[in-house]
MARTOR-285764 format. One record per residue (C-alpha): residue number from 1; residue in three letters; x, y, z. Coordinates in nm, 4 decimals. Example, Ala and Ser with C-alpha at 12.3 -4.5 7.8 and 13.67 -1.06 7.14 Angstrom:
! residues 2
nr: 1 | rest: ala | xx: 1.2300 | yy: -0.4500 | zz: 0.7800
nr: 2 | rest: ser | xx: 1.3670 | yy: -0.1060 | zz: 0.7140
END
This chain:
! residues 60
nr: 1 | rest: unk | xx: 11.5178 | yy: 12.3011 | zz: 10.0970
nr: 2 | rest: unk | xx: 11.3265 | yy: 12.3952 | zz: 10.4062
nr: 3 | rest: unk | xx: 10.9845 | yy: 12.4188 | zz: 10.4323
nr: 4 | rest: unk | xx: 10.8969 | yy: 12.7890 | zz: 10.3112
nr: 5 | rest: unk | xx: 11.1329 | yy: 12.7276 | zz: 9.9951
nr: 6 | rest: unk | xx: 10.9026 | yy: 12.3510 | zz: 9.9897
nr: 7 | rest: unk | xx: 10.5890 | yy: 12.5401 | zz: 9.9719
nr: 8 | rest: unk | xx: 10.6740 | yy: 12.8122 | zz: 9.7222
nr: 9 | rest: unk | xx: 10.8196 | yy: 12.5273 | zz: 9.5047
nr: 10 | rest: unk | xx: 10.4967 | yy: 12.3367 | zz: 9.5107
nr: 11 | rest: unk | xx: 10.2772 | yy: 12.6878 | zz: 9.4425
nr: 12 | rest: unk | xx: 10.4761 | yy: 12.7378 | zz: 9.1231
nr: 13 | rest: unk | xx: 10.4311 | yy: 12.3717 | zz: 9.0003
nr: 14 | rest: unk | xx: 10.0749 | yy: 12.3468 | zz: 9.0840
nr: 15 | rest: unk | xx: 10.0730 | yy: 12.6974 | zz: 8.8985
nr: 16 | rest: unk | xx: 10.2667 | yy: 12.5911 | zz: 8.5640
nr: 17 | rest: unk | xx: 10.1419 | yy: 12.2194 | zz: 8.6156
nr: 18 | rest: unk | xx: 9.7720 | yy: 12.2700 | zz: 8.7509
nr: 19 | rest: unk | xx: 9.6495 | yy: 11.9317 | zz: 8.8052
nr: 20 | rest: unk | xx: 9.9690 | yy: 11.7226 | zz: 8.6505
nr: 21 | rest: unk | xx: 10.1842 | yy: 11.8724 | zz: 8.8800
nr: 22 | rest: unk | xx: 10.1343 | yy: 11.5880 | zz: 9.1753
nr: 23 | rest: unk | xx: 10.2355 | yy: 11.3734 | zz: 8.9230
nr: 24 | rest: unk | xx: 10.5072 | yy: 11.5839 | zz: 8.7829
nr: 25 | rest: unk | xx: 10.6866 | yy: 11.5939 | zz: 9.1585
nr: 26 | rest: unk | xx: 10.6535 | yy: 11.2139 | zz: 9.1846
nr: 27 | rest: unk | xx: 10.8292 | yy: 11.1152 | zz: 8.8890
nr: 28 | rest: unk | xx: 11.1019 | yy: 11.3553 | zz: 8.9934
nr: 29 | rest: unk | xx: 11.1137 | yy: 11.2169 | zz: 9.3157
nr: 30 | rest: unk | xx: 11.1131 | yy: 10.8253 | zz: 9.1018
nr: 31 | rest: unk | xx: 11.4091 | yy: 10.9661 | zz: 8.8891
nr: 32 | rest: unk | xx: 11.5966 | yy: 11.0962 | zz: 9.2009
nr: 33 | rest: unk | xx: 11.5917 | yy: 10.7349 | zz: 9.3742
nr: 34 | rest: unk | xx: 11.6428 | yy: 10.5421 | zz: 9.0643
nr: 35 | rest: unk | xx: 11.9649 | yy: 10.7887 | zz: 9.0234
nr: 36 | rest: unk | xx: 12.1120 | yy: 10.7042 | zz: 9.4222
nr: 37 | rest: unk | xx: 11.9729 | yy: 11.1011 | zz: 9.4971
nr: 38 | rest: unk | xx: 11.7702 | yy: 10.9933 | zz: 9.7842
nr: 39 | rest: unk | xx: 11.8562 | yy: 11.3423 | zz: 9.9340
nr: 40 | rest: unk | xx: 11.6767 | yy: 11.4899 | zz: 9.6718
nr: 41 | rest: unk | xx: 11.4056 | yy: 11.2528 | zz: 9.6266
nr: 42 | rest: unk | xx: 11.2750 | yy: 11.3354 | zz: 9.9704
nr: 43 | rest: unk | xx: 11.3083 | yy: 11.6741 | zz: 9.8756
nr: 44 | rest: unk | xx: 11.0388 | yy: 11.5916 | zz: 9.5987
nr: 45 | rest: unk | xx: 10.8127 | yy: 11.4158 | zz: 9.7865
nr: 46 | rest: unk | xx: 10.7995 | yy: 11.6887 | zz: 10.0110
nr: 47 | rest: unk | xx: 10.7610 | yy: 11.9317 | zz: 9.6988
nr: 48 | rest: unk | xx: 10.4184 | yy: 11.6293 | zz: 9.6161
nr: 49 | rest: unk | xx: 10.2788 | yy: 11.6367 | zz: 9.9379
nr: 50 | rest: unk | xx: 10.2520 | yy: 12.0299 | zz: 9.9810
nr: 51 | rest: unk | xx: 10.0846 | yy: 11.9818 | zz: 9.6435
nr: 52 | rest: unk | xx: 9.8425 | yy: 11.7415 | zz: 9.7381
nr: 53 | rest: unk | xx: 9.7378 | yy: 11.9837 | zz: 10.0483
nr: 54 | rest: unk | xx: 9.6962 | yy: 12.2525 | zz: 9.8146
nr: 55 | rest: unk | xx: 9.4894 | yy: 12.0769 | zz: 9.5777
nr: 56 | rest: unk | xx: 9.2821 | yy: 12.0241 | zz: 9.9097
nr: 57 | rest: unk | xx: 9.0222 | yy: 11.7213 | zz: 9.9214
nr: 58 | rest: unk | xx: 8.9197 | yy: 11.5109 | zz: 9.6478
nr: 59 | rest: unk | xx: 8.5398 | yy: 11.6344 | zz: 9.5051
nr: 60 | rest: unk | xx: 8.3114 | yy: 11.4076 | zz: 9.3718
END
């Protein structure tokens, strides 16, 4: 997955997921290790940390 395909992944989590969707990508990424996918796993936490920069900075 490169990085365009990365970011249009996260856009339609954060869409379908809103807030939950962070979390949604990390327990994907958890299940991918846990199942010897490590390939895939980073391919999550990439998919979790475009999420986390679109959700932007945390507000109080």
């Amino acid at each position: 997955m490169d990085a365009i395909q990365t970011a249009q992944y996260a856009r339609a989590l954060y869409g379908a997921h809103g807030d939950k969707a962070e979390a949604e990508a990390a327990k994907k990424a958890r299940d991918c290790e846990l199942a010897a996918k490590p390939d895939e796993a980073r391919q999550w936490q990439a998919v979790r940390a475009a999420i986390r920069a679109l959700r932007g900075p945390n507000q109080s």
